[in-house]
RODRENSE-945567 format. One record per residue (C-alpha): residue number from 1; chain; x, y, z. Coordinates in steps of 0.5 Angstrom, whole numbers, m for minus. Example, Ala and Ser with C-alpha at 12.3 -4.5 7.8 and 13.67 -1.06 7.14 Angstrom:
+-----+------+-------+-------+-------+
: pos : unit :     u :     v :     w :
+-----+------+-------+-------+-------+
:   1 :    A :    25 :    m9 :    16 :
:   2 :    A :    27 :    m2 :    14 :
+-----+------+-------+-------+-------+
***
This chain:
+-----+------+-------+-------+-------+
: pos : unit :     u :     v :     w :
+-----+------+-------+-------+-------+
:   1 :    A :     0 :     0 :     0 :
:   2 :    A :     2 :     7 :    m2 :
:   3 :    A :     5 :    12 :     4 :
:   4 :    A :    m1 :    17 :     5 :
:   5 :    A :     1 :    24 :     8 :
:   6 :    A :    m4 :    29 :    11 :
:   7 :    A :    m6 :    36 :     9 :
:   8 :    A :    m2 :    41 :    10 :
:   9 :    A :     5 :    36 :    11 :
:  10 :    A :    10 :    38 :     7 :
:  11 :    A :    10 :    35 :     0 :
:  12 :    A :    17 :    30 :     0 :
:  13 :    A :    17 :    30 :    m8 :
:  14 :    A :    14 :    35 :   m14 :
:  15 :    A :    10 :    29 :   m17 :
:  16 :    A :     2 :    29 :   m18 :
:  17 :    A :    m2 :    27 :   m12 :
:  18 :    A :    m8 :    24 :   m11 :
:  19 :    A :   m13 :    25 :    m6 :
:  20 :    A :   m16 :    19 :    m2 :
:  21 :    A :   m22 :    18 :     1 :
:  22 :    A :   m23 :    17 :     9 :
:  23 :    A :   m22 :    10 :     8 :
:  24 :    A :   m16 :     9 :     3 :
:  25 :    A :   m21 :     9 :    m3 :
:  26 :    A :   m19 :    13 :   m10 :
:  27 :    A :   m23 :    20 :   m12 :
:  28 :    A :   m20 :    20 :   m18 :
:  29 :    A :   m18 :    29 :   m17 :
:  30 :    A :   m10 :    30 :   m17 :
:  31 :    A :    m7 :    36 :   m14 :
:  32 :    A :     0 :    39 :   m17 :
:  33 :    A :     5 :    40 :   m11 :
:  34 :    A :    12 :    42 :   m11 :
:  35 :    A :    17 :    39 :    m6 :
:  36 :    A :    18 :    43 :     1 :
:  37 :    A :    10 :    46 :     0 :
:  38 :    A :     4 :    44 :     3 :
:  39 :    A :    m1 :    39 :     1 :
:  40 :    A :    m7 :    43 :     0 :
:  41 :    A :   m14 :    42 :     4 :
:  42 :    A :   m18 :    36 :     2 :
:  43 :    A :   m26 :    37 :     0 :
:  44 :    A :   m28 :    34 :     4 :
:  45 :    A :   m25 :    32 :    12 :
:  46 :    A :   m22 :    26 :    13 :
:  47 :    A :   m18 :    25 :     7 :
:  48 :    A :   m11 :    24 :     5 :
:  49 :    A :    m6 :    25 :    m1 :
:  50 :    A :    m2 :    20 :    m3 :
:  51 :    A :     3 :    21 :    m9 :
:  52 :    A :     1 :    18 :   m17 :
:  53 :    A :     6 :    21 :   m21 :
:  54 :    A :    13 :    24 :   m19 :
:  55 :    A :    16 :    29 :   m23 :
:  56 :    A :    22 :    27 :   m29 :
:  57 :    A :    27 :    32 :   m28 :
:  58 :    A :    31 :    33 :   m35 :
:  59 :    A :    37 :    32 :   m33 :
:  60 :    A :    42 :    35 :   m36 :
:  61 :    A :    41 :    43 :   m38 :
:  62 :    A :    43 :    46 :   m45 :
:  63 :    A :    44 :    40 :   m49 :
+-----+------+-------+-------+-------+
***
């Protein structure tokens, strides 16, 4: 099971980040966060945010 992080935890990864019901259940809505910053309050209380789809960084610049 998928580590799951509470609202206002700060993000540990840039990536997609999909909200989870009360009980673990998929809602099917992502919210975009940065790394460092603040998961974003969920619609309804109890839910929780785990990550979906991390950010693929390029590498190297310039090339």
């Amino acid at each position: 099971m998928a580590k799951t992080y509470k609202p206002g935890e700060k993000a540990p990864r840039s990536g997609q980040y999909e909200i989870t019901g009360p009980r673990g259940g998929p809602t099917g809505i992502e919210r975009t966060v940065t790394k460092g910053e603040p998961l974003p309050p969920p619609l309804k209380s109890g839910q929780q945010y785990k990550m979906a789809d991390p950010t693929k960084h390029g590498g190297k610049k310039g090339k």
